[in-house]
C-alpha positions as CSV (number, residue, x, y, z in Angstrom):
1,X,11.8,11.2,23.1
2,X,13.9,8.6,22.5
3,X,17.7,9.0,21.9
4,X,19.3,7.5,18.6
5,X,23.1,7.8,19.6
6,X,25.1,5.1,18.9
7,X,23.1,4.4,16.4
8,X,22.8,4.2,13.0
9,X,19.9,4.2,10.4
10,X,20.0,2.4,7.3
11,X,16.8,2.5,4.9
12,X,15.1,2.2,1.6
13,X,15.1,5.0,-0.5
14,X,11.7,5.5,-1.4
15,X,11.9,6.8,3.1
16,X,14.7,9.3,2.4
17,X,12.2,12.0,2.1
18,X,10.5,10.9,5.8
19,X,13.7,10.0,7.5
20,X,15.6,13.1,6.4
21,X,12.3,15.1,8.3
22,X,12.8,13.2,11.3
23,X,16.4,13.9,11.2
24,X,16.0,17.4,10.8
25,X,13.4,18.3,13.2
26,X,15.4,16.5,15.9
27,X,13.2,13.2,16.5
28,X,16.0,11.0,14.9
29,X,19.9,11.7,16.1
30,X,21.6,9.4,14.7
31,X,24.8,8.9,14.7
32,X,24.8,8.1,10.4
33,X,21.5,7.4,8.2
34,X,22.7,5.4,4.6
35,X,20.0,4.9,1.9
36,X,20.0,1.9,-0.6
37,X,18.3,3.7,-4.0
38,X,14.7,3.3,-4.4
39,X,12.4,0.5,-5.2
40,X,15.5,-2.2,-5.6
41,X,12.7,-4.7,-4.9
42,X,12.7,-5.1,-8.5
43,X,16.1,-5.6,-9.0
44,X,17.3,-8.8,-5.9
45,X,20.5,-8.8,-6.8
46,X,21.4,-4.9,-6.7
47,X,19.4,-4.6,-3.7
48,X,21.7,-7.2,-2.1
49,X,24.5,-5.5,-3.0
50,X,23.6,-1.9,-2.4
51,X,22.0,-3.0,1.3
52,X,24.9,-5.1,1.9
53,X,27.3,-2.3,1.0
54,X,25.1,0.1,3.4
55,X,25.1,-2.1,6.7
56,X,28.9,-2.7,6.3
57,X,29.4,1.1,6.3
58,X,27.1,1.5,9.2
59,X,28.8,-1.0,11.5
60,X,31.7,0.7,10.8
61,X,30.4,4.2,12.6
62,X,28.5,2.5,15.3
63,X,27.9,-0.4,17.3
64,X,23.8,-0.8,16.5
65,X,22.2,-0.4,13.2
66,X,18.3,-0.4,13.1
67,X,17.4,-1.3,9.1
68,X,14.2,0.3,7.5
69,X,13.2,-2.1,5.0
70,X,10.0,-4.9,5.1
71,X,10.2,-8.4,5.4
72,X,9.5,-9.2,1.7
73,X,11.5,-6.6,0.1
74,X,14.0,-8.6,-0.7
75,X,13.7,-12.3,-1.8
76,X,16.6,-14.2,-3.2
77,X,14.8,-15.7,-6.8
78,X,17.6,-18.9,-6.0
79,X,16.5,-19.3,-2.3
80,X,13.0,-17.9,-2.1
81,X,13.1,-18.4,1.8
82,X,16.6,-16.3,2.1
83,X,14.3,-13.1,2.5
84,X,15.2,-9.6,4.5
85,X,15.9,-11.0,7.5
86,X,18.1,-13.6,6.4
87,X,19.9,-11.2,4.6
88,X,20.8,-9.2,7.5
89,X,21.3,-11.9,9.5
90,X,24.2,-13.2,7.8
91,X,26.0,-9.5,8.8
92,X,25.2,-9.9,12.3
93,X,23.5,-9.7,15.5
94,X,23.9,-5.7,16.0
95,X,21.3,-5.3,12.8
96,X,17.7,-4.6,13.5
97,X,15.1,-4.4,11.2
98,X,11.5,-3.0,11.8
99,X,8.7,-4.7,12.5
100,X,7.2,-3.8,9.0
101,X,5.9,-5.7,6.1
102,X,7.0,-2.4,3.3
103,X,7.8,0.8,3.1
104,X,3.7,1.6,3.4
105,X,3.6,-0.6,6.7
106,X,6.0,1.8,7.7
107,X,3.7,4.7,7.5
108,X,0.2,3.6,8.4
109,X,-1.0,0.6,10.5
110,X,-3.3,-1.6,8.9
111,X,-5.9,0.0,10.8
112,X,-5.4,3.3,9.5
113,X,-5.2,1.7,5.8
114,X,-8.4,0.3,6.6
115,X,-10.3,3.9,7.4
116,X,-8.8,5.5,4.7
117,X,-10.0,2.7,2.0
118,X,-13.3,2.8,3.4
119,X,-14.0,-0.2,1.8
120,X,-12.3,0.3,-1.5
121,X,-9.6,-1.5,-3.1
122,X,-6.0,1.2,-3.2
123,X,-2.8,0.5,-4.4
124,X,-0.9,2.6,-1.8
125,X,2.3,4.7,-2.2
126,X,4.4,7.0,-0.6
127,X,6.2,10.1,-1.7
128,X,9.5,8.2,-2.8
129,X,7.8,5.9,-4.8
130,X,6.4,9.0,-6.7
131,X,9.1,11.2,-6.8
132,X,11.2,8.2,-8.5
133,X,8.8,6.8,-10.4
134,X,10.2,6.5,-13.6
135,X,13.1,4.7,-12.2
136,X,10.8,2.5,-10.4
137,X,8.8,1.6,-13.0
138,X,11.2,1.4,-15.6
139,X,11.4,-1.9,-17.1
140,X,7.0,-2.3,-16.7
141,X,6.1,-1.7,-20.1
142,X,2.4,-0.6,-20.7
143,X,1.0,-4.4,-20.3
144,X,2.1,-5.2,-17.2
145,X,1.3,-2.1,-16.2
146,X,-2.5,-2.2,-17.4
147,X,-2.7,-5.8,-15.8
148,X,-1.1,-4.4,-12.5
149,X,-2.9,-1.2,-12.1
150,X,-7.0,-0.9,-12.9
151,X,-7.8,-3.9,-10.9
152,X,-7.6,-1.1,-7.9
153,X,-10.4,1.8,-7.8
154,X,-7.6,4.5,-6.7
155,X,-3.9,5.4,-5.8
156,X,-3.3,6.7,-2.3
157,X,-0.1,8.4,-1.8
158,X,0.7,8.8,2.3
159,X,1.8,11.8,2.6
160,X,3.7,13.3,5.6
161,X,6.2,15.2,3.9
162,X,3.6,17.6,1.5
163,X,5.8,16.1,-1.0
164,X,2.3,15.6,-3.7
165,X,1.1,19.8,-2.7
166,X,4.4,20.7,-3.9
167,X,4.3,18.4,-7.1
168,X,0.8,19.7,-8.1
169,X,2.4,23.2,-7.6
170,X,5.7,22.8,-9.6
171,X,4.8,20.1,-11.9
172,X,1.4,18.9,-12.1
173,X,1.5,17.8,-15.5
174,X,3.7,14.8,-13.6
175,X,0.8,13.8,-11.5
176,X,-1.5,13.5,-14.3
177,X,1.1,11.4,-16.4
178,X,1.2,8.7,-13.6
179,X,-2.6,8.5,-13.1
180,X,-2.8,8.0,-16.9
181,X,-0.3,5.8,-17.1
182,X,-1.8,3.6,-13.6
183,X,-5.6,4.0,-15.9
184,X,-6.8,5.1,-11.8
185,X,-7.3,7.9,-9.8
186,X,-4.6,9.8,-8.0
187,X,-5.0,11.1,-4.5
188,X,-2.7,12.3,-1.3
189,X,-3.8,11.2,1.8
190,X,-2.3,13.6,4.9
191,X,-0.9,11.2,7.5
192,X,2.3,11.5,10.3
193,X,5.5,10.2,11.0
194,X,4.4,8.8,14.2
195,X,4.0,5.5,13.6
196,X,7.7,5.4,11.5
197,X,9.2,6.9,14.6
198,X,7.9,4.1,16.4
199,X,8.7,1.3,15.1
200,X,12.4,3.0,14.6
201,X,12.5,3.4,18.4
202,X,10.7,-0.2,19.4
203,X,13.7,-1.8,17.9
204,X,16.3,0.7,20.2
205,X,14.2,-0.2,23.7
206,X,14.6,-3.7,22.6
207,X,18.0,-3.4,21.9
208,X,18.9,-2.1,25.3
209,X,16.3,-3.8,27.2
């Protein structure tokens, strides 16, 4: 198992609730892990200053920071090709981000995405996208939403956390309010954190190699 130390974690929100498992059943000893809020993709400018904010604090505590965010999370609407990477490049060489395109990239390859479609169209999600939906979502109104949503035959939420079996057991009233809301089915899909542990320890070998 690969050893974190030195090391610090900074990440996306909607991965708190997958980080903080890795954390805590000893796959991922960081030295700090920082979260941005959730879903700031819609909101460029407070993502900027929130991840900003995060990878100062985390150069402060250690000497490498691996960043968990995708490629296109972040695009600046002046300079459309001033995307992730170019934001964290302008901090310095000591960042790393994952090779991932999003948060779901993260959590399944595009093989396993594949198999679990079989063939139909899903508008995939993880836990922290449901879990802070309404703050996501909060300035789609119902249009957007109804062009956004039906042209998919389901939601798949990847689940490694059994963050959806405890929302249909506490509040599954909340489960059914999304799906009406998306006009499309609903569904968990089990998965594992192996592939996020992987791609967070691919960029620490090739940091030391």
């Amino acid at each position: 198992m690969a050893s974190f130390k030195g090391t610090a974690i900074v990440a996306c929100g909607t991965l708190r609730r997958e980080i903080t498992a890795l954390a805590r059943d000893g796959a991922l000893d960081a030295d700090k892990i920082l979260f941005t809020a959730p879903g700031l993709h819609e909101w460029p400018e407070t993502l900027e200053q929130q991840l900003s904010k995060r990878l100062r604090t985390a150069r402060e505590s250690s000497s490498r920071v691996i960043v968990a965010y995708g490629e296109k999370c972040y695009i600046d609407v002046a300079e459309p090709t001033r995307d992730t990477n170019a934001l964290i490049r302008e901090h310095g060489p000591e960042f790393r981000r994952v090779q991932a395109k999003q948060c779901v990239d993260m959590i399944a390859s595009r093989d396993e995405l594949a198999s679990i479609a079989d063939g139909g169209k899903v508008y995939w999600l993880t836990p922290g996208w449901i879990e802070n939906w309404s703050y996501i979502f909060k300035d789609w109104d119902s249009a957007k939403a109804n062009e956004t949503f039906p042209a998919y035959d389901r939601a798949v939420v990847l689940d490694a956390v059994g963050c959806f079996d405890e929302l249909a057991t506490t509040d599954p009233e909340r489960i059914l309010e999304i799906a009406d809301w998306m006009k499309i089915p609903l569904e968990p899909h089990p998965v594992t954190l192996d592939r996020l542990t992987s791609l967070l320890a691919a960029e620490l070998v090739d940091e030391e190699s």
